[in-house]
C-alpha positions in Angstrom: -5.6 21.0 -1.7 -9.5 20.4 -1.2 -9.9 20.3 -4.9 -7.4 17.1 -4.9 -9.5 14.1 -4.9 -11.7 15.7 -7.4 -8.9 16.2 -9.4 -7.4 12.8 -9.0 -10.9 11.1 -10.2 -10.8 13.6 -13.7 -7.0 12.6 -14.2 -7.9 8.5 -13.5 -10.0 6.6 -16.2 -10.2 3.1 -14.9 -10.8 2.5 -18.2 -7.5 2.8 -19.1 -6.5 0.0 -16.4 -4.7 -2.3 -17.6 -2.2 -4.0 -15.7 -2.5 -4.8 -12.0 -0.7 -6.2 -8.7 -2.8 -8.0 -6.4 -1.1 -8.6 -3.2 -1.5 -11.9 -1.5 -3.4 -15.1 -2.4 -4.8 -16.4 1.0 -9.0 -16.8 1.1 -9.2 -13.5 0.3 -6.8 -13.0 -2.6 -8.0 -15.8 -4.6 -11.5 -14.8 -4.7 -10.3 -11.5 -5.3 -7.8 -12.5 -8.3 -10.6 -14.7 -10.2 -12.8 -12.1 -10.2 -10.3 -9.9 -12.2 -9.0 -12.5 -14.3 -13.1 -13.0 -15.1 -13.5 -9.3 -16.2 -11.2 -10.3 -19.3 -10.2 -6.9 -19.7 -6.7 -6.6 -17.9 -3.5 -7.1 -20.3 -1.5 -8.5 -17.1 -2.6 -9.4 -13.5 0.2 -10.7 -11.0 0.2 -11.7 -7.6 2.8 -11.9 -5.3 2.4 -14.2 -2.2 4.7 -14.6 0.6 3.9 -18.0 1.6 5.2 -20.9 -0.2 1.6 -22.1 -1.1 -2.0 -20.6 -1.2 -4.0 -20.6 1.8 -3.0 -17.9 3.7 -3.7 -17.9 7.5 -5.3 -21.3 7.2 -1.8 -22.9 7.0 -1.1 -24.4 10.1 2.5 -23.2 11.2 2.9 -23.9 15.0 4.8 -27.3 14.8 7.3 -25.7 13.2 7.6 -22.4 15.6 7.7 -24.5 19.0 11.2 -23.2 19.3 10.5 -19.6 19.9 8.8 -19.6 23.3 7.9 -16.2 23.0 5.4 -13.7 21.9 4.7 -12.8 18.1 4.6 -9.1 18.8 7.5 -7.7 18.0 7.4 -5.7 21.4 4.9 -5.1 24.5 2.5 -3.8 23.9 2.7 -3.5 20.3 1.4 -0.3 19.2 3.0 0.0 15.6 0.8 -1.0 12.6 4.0 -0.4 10.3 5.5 -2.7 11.9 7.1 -5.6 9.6 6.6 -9.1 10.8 9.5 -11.1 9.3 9.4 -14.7 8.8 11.1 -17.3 10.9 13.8 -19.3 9.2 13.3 -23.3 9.6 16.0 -25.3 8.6 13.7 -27.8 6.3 11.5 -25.5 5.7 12.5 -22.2 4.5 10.9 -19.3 5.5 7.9 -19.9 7.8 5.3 -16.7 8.3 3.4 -17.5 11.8 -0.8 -18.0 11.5 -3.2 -17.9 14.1 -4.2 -21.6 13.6 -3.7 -23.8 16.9 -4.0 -27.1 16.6 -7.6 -28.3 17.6 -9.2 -25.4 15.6 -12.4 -25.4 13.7 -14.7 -23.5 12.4 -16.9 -21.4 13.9 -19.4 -20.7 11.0 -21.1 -23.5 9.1 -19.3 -25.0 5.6 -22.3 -23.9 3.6 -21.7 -20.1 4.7 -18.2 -20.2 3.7 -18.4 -22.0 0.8 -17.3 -19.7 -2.5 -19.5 -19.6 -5.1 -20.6 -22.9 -6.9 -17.3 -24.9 -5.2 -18.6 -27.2 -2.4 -16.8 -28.5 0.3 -16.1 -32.5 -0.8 -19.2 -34.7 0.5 -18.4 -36.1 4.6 -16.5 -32.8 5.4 -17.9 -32.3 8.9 -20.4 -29.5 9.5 -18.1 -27.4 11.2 -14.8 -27.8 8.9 -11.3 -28.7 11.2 -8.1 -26.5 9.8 -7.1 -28.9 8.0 -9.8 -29.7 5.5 -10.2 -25.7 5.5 -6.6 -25.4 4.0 -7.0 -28.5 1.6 -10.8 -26.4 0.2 -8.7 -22.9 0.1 -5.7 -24.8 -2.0 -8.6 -26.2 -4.7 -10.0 -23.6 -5.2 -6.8 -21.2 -6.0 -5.7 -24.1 -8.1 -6.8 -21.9 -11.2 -5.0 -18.7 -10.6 -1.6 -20.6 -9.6 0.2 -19.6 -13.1 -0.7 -15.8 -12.1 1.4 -16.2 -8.3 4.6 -15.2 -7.4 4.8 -17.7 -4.3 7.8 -16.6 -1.6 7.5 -13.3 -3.1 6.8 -10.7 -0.3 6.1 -7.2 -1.1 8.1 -4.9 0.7 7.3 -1.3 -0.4 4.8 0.4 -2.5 4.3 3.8 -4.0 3.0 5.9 -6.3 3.6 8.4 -9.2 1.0 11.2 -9.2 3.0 12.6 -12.6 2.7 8.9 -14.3 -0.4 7.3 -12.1 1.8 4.3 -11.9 2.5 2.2 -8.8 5.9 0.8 -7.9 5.9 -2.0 -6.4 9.0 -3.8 -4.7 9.1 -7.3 -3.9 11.7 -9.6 -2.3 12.0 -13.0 -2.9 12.2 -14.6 0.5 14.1 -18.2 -1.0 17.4 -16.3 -3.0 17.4 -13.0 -1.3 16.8 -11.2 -4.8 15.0 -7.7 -4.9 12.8 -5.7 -7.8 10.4 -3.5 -8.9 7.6 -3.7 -11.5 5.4 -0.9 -12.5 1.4 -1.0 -12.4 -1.6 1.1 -13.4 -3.4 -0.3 -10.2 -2.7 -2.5 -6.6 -4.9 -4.6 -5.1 -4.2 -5.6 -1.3 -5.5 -8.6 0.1 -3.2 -9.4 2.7 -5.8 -9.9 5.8 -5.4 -8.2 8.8 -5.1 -11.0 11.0 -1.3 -10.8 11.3 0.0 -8.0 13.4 -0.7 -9.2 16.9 -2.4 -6.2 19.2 -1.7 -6.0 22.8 -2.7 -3.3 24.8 -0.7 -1.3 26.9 -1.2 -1.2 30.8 0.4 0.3 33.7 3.3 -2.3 34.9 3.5 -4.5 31.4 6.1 -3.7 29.7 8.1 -3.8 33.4 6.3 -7.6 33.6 7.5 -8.4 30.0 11.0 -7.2 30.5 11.0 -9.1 33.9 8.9 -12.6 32.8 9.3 -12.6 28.9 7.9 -16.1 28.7 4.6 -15.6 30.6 3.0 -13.2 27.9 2.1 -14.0 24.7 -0.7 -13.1 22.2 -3.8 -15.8 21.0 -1.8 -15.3 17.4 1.2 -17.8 20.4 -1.2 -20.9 21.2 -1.1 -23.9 19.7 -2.7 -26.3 22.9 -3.8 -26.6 25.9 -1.3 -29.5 26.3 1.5 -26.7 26.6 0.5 -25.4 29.9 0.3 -28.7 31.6 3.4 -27.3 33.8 2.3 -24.2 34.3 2.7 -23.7 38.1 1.0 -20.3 39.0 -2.7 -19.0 37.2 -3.7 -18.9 34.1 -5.2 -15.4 32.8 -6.7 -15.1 29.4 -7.2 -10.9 28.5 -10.6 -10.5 25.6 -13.8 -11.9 25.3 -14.4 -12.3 22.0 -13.9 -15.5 19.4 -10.0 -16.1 20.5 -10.6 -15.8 23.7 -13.3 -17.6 24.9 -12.2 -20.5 22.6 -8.9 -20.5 24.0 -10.2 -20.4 27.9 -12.6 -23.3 26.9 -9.7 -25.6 25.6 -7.3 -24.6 28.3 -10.4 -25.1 30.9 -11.7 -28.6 29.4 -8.5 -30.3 29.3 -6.5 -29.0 31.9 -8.8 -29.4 34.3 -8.5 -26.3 36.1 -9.3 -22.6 37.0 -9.1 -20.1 34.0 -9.6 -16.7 34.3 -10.5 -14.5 31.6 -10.5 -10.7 32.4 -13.3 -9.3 30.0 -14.4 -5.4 29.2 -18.1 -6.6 28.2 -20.1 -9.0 27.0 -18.9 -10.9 23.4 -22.1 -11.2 21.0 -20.6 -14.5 19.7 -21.6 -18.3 21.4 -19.1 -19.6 23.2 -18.6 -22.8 25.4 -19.2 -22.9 28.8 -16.9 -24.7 31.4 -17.0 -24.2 35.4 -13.8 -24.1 35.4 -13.4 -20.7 33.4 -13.6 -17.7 36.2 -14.7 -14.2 34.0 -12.9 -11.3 35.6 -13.3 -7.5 35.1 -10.8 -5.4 32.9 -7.1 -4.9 34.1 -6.2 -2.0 35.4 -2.3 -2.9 36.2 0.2 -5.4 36.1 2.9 -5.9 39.1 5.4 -7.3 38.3 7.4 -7.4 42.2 4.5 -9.6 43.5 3.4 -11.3 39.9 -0.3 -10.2 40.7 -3.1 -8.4 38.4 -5.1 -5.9 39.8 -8.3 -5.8 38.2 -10.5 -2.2 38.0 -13.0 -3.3 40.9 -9.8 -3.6 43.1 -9.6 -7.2 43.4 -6.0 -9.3 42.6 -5.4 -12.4 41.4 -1.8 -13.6 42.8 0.9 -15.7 41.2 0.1 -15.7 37.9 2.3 -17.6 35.7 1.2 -17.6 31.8 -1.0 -14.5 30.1 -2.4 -14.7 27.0 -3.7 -11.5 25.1 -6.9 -12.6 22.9 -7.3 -8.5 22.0 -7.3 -9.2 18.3 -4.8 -7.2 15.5 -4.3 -4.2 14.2 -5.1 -3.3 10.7 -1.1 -3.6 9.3 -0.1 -2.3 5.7 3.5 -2.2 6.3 4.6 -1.8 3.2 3.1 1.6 2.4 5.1 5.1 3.6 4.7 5.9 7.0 5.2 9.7 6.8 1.8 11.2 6.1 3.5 14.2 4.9 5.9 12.4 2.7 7.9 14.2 0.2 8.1 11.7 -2.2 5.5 12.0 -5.4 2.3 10.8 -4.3 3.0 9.0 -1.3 0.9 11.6 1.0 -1.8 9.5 -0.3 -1.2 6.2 0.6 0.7 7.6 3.7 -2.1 8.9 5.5 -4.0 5.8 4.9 -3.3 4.2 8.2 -1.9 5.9 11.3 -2.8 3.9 14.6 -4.0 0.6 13.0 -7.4 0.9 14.1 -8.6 1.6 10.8 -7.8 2.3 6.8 -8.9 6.1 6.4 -10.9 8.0 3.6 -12.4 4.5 2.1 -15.5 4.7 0.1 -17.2 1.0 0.4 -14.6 -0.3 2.9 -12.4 -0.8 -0.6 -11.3 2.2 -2.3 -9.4 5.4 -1.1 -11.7 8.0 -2.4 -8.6 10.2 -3.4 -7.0 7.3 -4.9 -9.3 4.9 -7.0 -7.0 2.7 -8.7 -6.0 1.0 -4.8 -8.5 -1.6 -3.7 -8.6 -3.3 -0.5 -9.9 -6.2 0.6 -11.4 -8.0 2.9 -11.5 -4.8 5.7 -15.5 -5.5 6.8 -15.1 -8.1 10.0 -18.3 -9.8 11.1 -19.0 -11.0 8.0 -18.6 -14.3 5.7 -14.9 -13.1 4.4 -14.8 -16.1 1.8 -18.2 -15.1 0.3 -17.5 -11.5 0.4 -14.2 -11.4 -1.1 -15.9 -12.6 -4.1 -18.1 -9.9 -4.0 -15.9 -7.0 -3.3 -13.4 -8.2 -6.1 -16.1 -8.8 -8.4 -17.7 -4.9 -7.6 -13.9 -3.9 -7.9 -12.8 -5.4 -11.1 -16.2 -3.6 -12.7 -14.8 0.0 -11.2 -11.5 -0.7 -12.7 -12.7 -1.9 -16.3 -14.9 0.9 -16.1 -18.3 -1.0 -16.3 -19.0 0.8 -12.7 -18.7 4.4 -12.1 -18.1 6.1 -9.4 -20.3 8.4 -7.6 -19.1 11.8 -6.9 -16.4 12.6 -4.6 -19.5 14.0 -2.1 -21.5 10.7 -2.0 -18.4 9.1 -1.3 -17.2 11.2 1.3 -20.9 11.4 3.0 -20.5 7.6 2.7 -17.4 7.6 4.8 -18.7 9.9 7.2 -22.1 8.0 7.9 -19.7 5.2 9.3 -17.6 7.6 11.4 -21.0 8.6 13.0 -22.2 5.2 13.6 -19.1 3.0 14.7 -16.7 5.5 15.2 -13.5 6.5 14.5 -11.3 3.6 16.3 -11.6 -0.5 16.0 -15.4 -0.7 15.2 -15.3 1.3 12.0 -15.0 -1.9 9.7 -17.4 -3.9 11.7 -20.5 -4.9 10.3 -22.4 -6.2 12.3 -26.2 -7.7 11.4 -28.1 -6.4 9.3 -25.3 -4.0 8.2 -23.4 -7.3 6.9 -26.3 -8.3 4.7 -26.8 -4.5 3.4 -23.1 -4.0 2.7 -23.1 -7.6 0.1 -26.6 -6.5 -1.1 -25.3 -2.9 -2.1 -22.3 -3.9 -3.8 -24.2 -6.9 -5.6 -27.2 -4.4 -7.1 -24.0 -2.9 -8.4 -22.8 -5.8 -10.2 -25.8 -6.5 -11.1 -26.7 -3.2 -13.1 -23.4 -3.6 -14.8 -24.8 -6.4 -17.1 -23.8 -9.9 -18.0 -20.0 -10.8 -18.4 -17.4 -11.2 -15.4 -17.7 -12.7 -12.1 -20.3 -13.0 -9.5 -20.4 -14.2 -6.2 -23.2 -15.3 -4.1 -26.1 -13.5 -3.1 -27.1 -13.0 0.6 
């Protein structure tokens, strides 16, 4: 058993690569599927995309949820990253998969920094890009690799065959109903991870939620401040990071009223500042008789009417088998891959299972540019897979994997990348393109 992922790398020549599945075709995706189609060495490339169009999270989707009224998690707390979010049927529509996008959102990081490789944003686009004009760059520059999608086409299950090294995988198409399976020699998933909504269990919330369904909800929920014009009891916004403190600010500026935002620590991100938003400390339990918080310094906050988690996602592949000891062929592999959703296990360079090389993922790192680096990870992937990029051996890799357990530990933090380990990851990965000679795709350089 220790001698498998040697093994696995002796059996697998990603020379022989030849047809792949790249799942999803949002910001990441597209980056991801041009720097494949670049490499001019694959026989067959297909992606399959659940949405109707490219884009991804960038499509804005609230007008058409307004119905719902409650939270996108499919229970409180949500604590299972297997968990399948299915899309809501709209009767004009057709299947509508819920963003994060509210409706007065914009960037937080300049145009020029998310800007792909030699494709500007169109001359007047603001600074700062709103949704909108986000979605319209996204949808130009996938235009090229539309004949290769599978739009409404929503992969449901994936495996693999360690006799054949082939991946199944099994798609449904959301519009007729209509189920199959196609064979590949490798998968690579660029879903995102912004999807499964994470809220965080405390004493007392799932007795609030069961009592006051329509007072919680998750950032992944908002859409405008406008909605809590009738809200008749306090306001409490849970995390401190970008969602949070953007979403406090809005409800703060035009409401024109207190809003509290219970906080663990400090965010490292800019944030505006209103009166009007109160920071209080971390919960430590919900009570649901008397509709009051109690925070861990002791203090209450009474009558609260409307909470909104901002405590981010967790890391979701729920298409891949969930039983780590799996006795189907293979599946142990991808199995054991993710088990709380805090992380993707045994990756050498954020992107590839070291005991499975022919899986990429993409678009793990957070704290980075994820336009920019998508480009970079799927050009440094398509070079592994066509072979013009070795491997090093299984030891580097695992030491590799292990330096990051050491440093950002073995929860949330392990994909972060913060400064200057965002600019180190890109230049490693690019002095790796680099070396591998003309030909293919590159991205930028930091």
């Amino acid at each position: 058993e220790n001698m498998r992922p040697t093994l696995l790398l002796q059996l697998i020549q990603p020379s022989k690569i030849k047809s792949i599945a790249v799942i999803g075709a949002g910001p990441v995706g597209a980056g991801l599927t041009k720097a494949l189609l670049n490499e001019k060495h694959f026989d067959n490339i297909e992606v399959f995309e659940k949405r109707p169009q490219f884009g991804g999270l960038w499509n804005y989707t609230k007008p058409l949820l307004k119905s719902h009224g409650t939270t996108s998690a499919p229970e409180v707390p949500c604590e299972s990253a297997y968990t399948r979010i299915r899309p809501h049927d709209h009767e004009a529509h057709g299947p509508v998969f819920q963003t994060p996008v509210y409706k007065y959102l914009d960037t937080n990081v300049p145009k020029y920094l998310m800007e792909y490789y030699k494709f500007p944003f169109p001359n007047g686009t603001p600074l700062f890009p709103t949704r909108d004009q986000v979605l319209d760059y996204l949808i130009d520059y996938s235009k090229p690799i539309e004949k290769f999608v599978n739009f409404n086409q929503e992969v449901v299950r994936l495996t693999y065959n360690d006799q054949t090294s082939k991946y199944s995988v099994s798609s449904e198409n959301l519009k007729t109903g209509q189920k199959s399976t196609k064979e590949f020699d490798a998968v690579a998933i660029a879903t995102g991870f912004y999807d499964l909504p994470f809220i965080p269990n405390r004493p007392g919330l799932k007795e609030w939620h069961s009592k006051y369904p329509k007072s919680i909800c998750h950032a992944k929920d908002f859409d405008c401040p406008e909605d809590y014009l009738e809200a008749d009891g306090e306001i409490l916004i849970v995390g401190n990071s970008a969602s949070g403190s953007d979403i406090a600010f809005e409800l703060a500026t035009t409401l024109k009223r207190k809003i509290y935002k219970s906080k663990r620590s400090e965010s490292s991100l800019p944030a505006g500042y209103d009166a009007n938003i109160i920071d209080v400390p971390d919960i430590k339990n919900f009570d649901p008789e008397t509709q009051s918080v109690e925070f861990v310094d002791g203090k209450r906050l009474e009558n609260v009417n409307k909470i909104i988690f901002c405590t981010g996602y967790l890391k979701s592949l729920p298409f891949l088998p969930q039983n780590v000891n799996s006795s189907e062929s293979g599946n142990s592999s991808l199995g054991s891959l993710i088990t709380d959703g805090c992380r993707v296990r045994g990756l050498y360079n954020h992107i590839l299972p070291i005991n499975l090389p022919t899986l990429g993922i993409i678009g793990l790192p957070k704290y980075v540019l994820p336009t920019r680096l998508s480009e970079t990870q799927g050009a440094w992937l398509a070079r592994i897979w066509s072979g013009r990029i070795s491997l090093p051996p299984v030891e580097t890799m695992q030491a590799y994997d292990q330096w990051f357990l050491e440093n950002n530990g073995d929860g949330g933090k392990y994909h972060d990348l913060l400064f200057p380990m965002d600019v180190q990851y890109s230049q490693r990965l690019n002095r790796d393109i680099r070396q591998a000679g003309n030909g293919g795709y590159f991205g930028v350089e930091w």
